[in-house]
N, C-alpha and C positions, 0 to 999 in steps of 0.2 A: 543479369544486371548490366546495366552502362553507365557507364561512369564520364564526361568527358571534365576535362580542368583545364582552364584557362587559353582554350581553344579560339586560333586568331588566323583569320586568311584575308589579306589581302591580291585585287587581282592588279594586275598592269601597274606596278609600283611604282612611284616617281614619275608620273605620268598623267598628259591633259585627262587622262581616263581612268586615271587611280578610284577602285572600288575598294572601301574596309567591307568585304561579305558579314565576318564574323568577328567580334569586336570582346574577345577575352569570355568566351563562352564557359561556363558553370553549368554542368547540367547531372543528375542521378536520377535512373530511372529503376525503381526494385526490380529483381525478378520478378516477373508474373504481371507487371503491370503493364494497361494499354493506354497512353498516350500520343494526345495531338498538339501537333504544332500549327499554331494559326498565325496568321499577320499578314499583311498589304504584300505587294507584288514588290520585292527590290528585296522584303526585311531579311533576308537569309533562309530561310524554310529548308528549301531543295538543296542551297547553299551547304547545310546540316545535315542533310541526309547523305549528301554524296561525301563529304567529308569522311563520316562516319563508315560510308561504302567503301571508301579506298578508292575511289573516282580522280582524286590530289591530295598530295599530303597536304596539310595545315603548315602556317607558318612558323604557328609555336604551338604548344598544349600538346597535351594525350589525351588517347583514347584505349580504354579499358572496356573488357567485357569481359564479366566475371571476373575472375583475377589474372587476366589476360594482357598484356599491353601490345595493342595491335597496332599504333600510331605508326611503326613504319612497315606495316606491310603492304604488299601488293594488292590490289582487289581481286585477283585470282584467288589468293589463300585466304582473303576474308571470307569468299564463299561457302568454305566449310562452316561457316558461323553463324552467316547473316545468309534470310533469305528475303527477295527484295520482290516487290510487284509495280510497275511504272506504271505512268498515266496514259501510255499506247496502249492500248490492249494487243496489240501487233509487237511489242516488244516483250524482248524476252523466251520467245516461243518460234521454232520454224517453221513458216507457211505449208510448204510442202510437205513436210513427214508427217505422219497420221497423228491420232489421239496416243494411240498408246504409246507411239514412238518418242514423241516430247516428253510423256511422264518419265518414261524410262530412262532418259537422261537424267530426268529429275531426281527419280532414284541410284543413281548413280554419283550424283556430285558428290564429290571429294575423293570418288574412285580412280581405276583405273576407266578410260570408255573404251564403250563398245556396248554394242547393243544386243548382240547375240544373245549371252547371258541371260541377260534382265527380262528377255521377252520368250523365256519360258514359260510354258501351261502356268506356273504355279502363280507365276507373276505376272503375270494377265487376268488368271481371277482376281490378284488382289487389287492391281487396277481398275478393274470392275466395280467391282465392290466397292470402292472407296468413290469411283466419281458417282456412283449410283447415290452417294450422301450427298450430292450435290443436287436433288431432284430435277435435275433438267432431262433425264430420259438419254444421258450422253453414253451409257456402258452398252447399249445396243450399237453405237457409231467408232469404237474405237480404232475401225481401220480407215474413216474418214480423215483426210488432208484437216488439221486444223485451219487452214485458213481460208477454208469454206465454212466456218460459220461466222454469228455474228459477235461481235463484240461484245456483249453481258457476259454470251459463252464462255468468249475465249480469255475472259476477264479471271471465269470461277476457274476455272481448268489452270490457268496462272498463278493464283492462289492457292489452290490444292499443288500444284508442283512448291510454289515456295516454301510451303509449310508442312512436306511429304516426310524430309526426313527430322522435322522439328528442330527447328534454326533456335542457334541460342537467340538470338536477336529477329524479327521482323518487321521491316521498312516499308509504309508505304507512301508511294509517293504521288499525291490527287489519287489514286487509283479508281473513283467513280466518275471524274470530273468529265470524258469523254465519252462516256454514257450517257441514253439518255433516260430521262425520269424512274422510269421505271424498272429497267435492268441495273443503273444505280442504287435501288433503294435492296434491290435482291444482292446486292452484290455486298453493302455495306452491311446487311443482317449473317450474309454468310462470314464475312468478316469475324464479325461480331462471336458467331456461332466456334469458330475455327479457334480461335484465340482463347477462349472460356473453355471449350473442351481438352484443349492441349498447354492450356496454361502457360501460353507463350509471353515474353517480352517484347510491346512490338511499340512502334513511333510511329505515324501516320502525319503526313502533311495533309492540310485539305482547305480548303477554300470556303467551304460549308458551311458556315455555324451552325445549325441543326446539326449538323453527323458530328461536330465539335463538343454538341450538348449531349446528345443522346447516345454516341456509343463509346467515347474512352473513358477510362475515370479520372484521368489526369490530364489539364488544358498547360500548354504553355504558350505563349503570346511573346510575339517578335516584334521588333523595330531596325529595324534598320543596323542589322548583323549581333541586335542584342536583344539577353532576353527583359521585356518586361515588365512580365508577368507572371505567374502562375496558379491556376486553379488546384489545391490538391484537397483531398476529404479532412475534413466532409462538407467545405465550403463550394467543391464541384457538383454535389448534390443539388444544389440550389440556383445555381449556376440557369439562368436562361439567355435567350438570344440577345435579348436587348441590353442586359447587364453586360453582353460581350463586344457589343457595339460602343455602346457608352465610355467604355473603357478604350476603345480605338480612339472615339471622339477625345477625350480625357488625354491622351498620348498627343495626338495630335493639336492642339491648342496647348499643350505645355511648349512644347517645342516652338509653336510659333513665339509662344512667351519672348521664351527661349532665345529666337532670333530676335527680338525685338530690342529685348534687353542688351543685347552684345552690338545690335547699331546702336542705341543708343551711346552707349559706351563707348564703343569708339569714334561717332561725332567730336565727342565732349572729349577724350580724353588722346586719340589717335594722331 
């Protein structure tokens, strides 16, 4: 579960470039449940993930997972918790060290490192094994440099390490966005697939609407570092594309209201 209360970051404070990211943030997300966060490019999204990542602390509020309170840790220690997948398909993963050699980190986080260990007989089939669920025909290539393949590849293979030792929390952040059509749509079914079988807690940004509709159960909608909106069941059920537009449009035309109202007002009254 994640919990956040009343979470606030402002960047460049007191300044021609004062940004409020997150504006008293409210947010619970159950165990087991998959949500997305959607909204225009500024509203906070990434802003919330990385929060929640330990990327910077916030300027006020916590952040709980499980009965955890992690608001001042380092992003190092959140790593035993949260496992994260970016919108680089090149991030996250070393070019140079093979397939298995990446995972085996993967199996490793919260350890001691060292790669010795981990890339025993025993745990090399199960590396096998496990990208072999990945049907892309990768458990024949394990000694291949990952950054000889392509990016849907090195997308799934990121995802299976995030999700290798079952993070209480998984973070995505666009993770199809620089894909293209069609390794996106593989990538967001294996998502899909990873999460249901392992009954993870995960948060996804996405830019989408379609993968907004069709793979989390729970929609949350941003403005401009707040939340304002939320789809949850079994009103997300029903939930389509245009009904999530509408509702940008609807945000957006309040607001101008909004501005309009406040010159007004100060015309007349300033």
């Amino acid at each position: 579960m994640l919990n956040l209360r009343h979470l606030s970051k402002t960047f460049f404070p007191k300044t021609p470039n004062e940004v409020q990211a997150l504006r008293d943030i409210d947010l619970t997300i159950p165990e087991g449940c998959f949500a997305a966060i959607i909204g225009t490019n500024g509203s906070g999204k990434s802003t919330l993930l990385n929060a929640v990542a330990g990327t910077f602390e916030p300027d006020l509020g916590e952040i709980h997972i499980d009965e955890q309170d992690i608001s001042h840790w380092p992003e190092y220690r959140r790593a035993s918790l949260i496992g994260r997948v970016f919108q680089n398909p090149f991030a996250g993963t070393a070019a140079e060290m093979t397939i298995a050699e990446n995972i085996a980190m993967a199996m490793r986080r919260g350890c001691r490192r060292g790669l010795g260990l981990a890339l025993h007989r025993g745990a090399r089939a199960e590396i096998a094994e496990r990208v072999r669920t990945l049907n892309l025909g990768l458990e024949t290539r394990l000694d291949n440099p990952i950054g000889t393949l392509s990016g849907g590849q090195r997308q799934a293979l990121t995802l299976l390490m995030a999700t290798w030792r079952r993070p209480r929390l998984l973070l995505l952040d666009e993770h199809t966005a620089a894909l293209d059509p069609k390794s996106a749509a593989q990538v967001a079914e294996l998502t899909l697939e990873i999460i249901r079988r392992e009954k993870l807690t995960a948060l996804m940004v996405t830019h989408s609407m379609q993968q907004a509709v069709q793979l989390p159960e729970h929609i949350i909608m941003m403005h401009k570092g707040q939340i304002v909106r939320q789809y949850g069941a079994p009103e997300k059920a029903r939930v389509r594309v245009s009904d999530l537009l509408a509702a940008f449009d609807h945000v957006r035309r309040r607001e101008q209201l909004d501005a309009t109202v406040a010159e007004i007002i100060t015309k007349q009254y300033g």
